[in-house]
N, C-alpha and C positions, 0 to 999 in steps of 0.2 A: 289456546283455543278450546272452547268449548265442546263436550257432546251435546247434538242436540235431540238425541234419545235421552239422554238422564233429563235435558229438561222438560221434553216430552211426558218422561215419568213420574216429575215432580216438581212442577213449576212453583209450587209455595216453596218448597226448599232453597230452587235456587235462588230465589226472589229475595226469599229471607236473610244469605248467607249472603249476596248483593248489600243488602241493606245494613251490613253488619261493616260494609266499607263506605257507607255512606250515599249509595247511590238508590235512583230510584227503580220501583221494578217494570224487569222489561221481558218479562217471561210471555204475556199477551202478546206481543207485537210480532217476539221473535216465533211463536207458534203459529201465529198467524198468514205470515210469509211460509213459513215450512208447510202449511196446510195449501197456499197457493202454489207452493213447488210441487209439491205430494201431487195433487189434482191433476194440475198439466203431464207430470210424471205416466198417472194413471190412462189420463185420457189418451197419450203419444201411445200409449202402449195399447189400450183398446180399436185406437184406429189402426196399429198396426194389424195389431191382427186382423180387423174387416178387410184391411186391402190383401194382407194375405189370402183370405178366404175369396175374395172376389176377383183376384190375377189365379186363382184356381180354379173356380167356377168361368173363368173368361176363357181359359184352354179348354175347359169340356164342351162350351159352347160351341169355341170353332171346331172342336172335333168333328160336334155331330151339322156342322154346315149353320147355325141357330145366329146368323150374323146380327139382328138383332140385339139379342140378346148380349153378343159379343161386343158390339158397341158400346152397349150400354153401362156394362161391367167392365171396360176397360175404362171409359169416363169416371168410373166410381173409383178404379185405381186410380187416376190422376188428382182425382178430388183426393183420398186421403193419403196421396204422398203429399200434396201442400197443406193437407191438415197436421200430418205428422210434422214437415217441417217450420210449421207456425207452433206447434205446441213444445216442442223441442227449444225454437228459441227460447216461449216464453218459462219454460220452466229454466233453462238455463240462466236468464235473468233472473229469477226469485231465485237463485243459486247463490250469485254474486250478489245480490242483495243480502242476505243471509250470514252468507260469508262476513261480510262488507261490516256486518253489524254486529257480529261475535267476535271479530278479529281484535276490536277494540276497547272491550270488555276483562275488567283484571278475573286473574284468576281468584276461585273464592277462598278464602282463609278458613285454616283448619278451625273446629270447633274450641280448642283448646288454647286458641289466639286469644287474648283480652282485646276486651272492648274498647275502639278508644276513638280520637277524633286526631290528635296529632302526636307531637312526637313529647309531649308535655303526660301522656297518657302512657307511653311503654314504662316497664315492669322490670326493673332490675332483678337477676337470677343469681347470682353471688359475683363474688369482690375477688381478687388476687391482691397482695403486697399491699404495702403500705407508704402508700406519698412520704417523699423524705420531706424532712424539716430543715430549711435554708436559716441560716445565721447573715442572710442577704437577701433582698428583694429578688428573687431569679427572671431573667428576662428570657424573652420572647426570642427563638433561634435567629431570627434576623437581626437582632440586639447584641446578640453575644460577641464582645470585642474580638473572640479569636475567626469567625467566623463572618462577620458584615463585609470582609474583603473577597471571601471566597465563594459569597452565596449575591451572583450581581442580579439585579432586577432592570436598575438603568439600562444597561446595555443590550438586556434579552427584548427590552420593550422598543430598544432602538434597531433590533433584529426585525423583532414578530408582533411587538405590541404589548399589551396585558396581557397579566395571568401568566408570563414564562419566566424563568429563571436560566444564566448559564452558571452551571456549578466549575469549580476546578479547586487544583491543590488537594488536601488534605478531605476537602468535604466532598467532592468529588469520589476518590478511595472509599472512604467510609460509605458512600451511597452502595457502590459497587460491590462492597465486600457483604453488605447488607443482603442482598440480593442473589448473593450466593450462599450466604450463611443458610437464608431460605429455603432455596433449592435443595442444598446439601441436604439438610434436618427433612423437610417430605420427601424425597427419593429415600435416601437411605434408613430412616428411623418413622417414617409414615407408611411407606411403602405406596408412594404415587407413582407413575411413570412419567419421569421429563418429557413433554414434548413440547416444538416448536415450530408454531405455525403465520402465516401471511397476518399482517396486520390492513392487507387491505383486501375488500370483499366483497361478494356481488349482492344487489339489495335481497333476494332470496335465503341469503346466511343471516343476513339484518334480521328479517322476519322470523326466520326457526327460534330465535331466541325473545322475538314480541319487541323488539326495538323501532320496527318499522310494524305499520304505517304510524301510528299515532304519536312516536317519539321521535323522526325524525329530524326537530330542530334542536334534538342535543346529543346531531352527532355531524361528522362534517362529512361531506361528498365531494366527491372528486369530477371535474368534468366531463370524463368520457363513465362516470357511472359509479365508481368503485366506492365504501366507503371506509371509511380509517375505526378501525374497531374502537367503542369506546373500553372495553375492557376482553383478558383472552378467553372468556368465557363464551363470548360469540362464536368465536373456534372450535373453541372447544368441542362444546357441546354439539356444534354443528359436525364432526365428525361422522357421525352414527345418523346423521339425516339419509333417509330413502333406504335406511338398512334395514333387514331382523336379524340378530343377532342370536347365537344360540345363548338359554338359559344359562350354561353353564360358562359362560365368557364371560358373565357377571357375577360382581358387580368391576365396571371401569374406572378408575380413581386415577387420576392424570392431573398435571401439574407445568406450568407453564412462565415466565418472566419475559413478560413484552411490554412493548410502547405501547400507551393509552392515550387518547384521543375524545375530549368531550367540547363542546361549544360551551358549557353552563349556562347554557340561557334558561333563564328565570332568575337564576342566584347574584342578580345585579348588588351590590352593599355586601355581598356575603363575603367573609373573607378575603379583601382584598389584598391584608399585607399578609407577605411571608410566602411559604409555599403551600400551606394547608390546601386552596382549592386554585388548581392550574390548567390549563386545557391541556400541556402534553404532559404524562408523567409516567411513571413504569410502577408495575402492579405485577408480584405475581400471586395468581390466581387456581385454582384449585376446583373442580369440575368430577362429577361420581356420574355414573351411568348406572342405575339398578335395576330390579324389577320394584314396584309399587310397594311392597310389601317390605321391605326393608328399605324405606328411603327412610323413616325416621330415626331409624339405629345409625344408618349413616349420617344423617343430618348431627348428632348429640358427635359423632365421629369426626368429621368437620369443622366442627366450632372446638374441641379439644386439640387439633392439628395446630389453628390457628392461634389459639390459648398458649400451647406450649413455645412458642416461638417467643414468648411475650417474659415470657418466666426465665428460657433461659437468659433473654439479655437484660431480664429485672426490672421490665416497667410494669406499673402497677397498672391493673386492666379492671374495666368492669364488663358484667356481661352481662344484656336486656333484650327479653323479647319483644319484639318492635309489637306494637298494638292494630288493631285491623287499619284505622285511619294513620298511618305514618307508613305502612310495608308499600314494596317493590309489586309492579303493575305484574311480571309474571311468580309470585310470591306465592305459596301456602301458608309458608312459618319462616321467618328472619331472626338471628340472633346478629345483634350489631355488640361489635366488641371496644370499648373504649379505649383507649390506652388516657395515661393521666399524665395532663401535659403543664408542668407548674408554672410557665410563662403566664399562660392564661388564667393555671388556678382554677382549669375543669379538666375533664373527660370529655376525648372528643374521639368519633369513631376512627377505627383504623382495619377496619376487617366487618365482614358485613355475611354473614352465612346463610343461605335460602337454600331448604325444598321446594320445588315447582311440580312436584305431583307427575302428571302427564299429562300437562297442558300448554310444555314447550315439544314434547315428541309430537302430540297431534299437528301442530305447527310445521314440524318437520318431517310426520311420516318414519319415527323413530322406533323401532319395534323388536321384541325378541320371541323367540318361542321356545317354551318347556317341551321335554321329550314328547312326542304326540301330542301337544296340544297346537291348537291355534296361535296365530301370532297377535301379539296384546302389546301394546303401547309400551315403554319404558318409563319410568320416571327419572328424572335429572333433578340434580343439584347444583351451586356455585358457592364459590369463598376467597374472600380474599384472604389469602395466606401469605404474607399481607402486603398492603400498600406502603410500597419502598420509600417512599418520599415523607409520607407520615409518620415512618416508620423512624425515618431517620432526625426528623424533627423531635420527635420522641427523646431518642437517645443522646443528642445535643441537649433536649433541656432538662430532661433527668439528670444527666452528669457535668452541667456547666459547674465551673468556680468562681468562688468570688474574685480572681485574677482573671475570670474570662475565657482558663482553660478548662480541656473537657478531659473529664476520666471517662474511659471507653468501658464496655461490659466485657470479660474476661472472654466470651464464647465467640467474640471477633477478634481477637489476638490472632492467633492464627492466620484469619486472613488479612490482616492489617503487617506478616513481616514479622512479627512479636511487639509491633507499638502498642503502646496500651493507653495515650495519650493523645490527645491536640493542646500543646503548649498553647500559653499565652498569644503566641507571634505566628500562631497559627501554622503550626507543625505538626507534625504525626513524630510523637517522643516514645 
């Protein structure tokens, strides 16, 4: 959400840094309602006090017997208490109007964002590893002989439909073991704090995070209200709503592995085979609480979390600042992390990292305050640290053979038991 004192103060700014995501400017309209709020504001507030002044003047009147008078002046109160409650609505209305029309406005992108129009315009910032060289055609993880029994699509669609998978066996383990390898590396070597929160939520938690109103059909609701988080950063981050926290509690760095929940609507032809893009999948997710002023040190700290996870199991990654026309609606600055997937024979993201400034705590009412000072918004961050499903597509088609079997990355031994394989016949060897 917006302030609409900075736009107050500098409506060419915001207009500009609008135009810089391709939209057009709305700085006139939205001051213009704010000045029809402001007015009624002013005027509720001038008739207040006349009727004050005149239910005072009305008691001195009867004092001195001036019945007249006292008439007259208590008529003038009745007049401006239905003045006051006519102005009162209608400022309340240019309120909600206001609201209604900042609510759905992205946030603006830092200056140091490129320019761009789509996702053909983001900016690669360096490489990790280097794509192996197959002495085979490498296929696609739903291709991979050891793996096309373990990874069923038929059946999930004859469950739920499109877009599900039931995993079991061997790829099933390995999803899981994923997931904690995760975990483990930011608790203990990140220093996040695990936590685990509700995956379903009231439309209130939706909004702190800018998912509701405007994105509403790409997430799914439940009939008595509730919605199924599309990812745990809604949670997250919605911890800290309605709070101030003291300065010195920050910065919050928390860390999470839950069910994910998206409709995809719009992404009809997008990736249909495989698991790359699914409505239900598990993500864990990665979430900072700071003061303003160190969100970007955090931010380059987050996308290095994410990075390292990539390194120890040895997929090669790349890492690109998304462009103004390609970033996330409550977005300042995004790094999307690719992992390199040889099936395909591209980089395809697997982790997605954004500062949001203070314009998902406005949202929320998010707030801390320094020793004596006032209380001042917080800024928030998200990350996928990383997407489990992707994650693990990854690691099937980096390590396929040409018999079909998968050599596993040494930093999941461990939790795989000491298997260090998926044989041919689709076994954990």
């Amino acid at each position: 959400m917006h302030d609409i004192r900075a736009i107050r103060e500098n409506p060419a700014a915001f207009d500009a840094a609008l135009a810089r995501r391709g939209l057009a400017a709305v700085s006139s309209t939205l001051l213009a309602i704010d000045e029809a709020r402001r007015s009624r504001i002013l005027a509720s507030e001038t008739a207040q006090a006349a009727q004050n002044l005149a239910s005072k003047e009305a008691g001195a009147a009867k004092g001195r017997g001036d019945e007249t008078e006292f008439q007259r002046l208590r008529a003038l109160v009745g007049e401006k208490k239905e003045e006051i409650a006519r102005l009162t609505a209608e400022a309340e209305a240019e309120d909600a109007k206001l609201k209604a029309a900042l609510e759905v406005l992205p946030n603006l992108p830092l200056g140091q964002v490129p320019f761009g129009h789509d996702e053909a315009d983001n900016v690669e910032i360096r490489r990790w590893g280097t794509p192996r060289s197959f002495d085979f055609d490498p296929k696609e993880h739903f291709d991979i002989a050891s793996i096309a029994a373990q990874m069923d699509f038929t059946r999930a669609a004859k469950l739920s439909g499109s877009r599900f998978v039931v995993l079991q066996g061997a790829v099933i383990r390995l999803h899981r073991a994923l997931g904690q390898f995760m975990l483990d590396t930011h608790v203990n070597e990140h220093g996040l704090s695990e936590t685990w929160t509700p995956v379903l939520v009231k439309s209130e938690t939706m909004y702190g995070t800018g998912n509701l109103p405007k994105f509403a059909e790409d997430s799914y609701q439940t009939t008595n209200g509730w919605w199924l988080i599309p990812t745990a950063e809604v949670t997250l981050t919605n911890l800290v709503a309605g709070e101030i926290r003291d300065e010195a509690d920050l910065p919050i760095r928390m860390t999470a592995h839950s069910q994910c929940f998206r409709s995809e609507a719009g992404s009809a032809g997008k990736d249909t085979s495989g698991m790359l893009r699914q409505h239900q999948f598990e993500k864990v997710e990665m979430v900072t609480i700071c003061t303003p002023d160190t969100a970007m040190e955090e931010h380059e700290r987050m996308t290095r979390c994410a990075e390292a996870l990539l390194e120890k199991l040895g997929i090669p990654y790349r890492t690109i600042v998304l462009c103004t026309g390609d970033m996330g609606f409550g977005s300042q600055k995004t790094h999307d992390i690719e992992a390199w997937l040889p099936g395909q024979n591209k980089y395809r993201e697997i982790s997605s990292v954004s500062t949001c400034g203070q314009f998902q705590a406005r949202r929320m009412n998010a707030r801390y305050r320094a020793p004596g000072g006032k209380p001042e918004f917080v800024a928030t961050l998200n990350g996928s640290g990383l997407a489990v499903g992707r994650c693990l597509i990854a690691v099937l088609e980096n390590g396929q053979q040409a018999d079909g079997s998968i050599d596993l990355p040494a930093v999941l031994h461990p939790y795989l038991g000491g298997k260090t394989r998926i044989s041919a016949s689709g076994d954990l060897a």
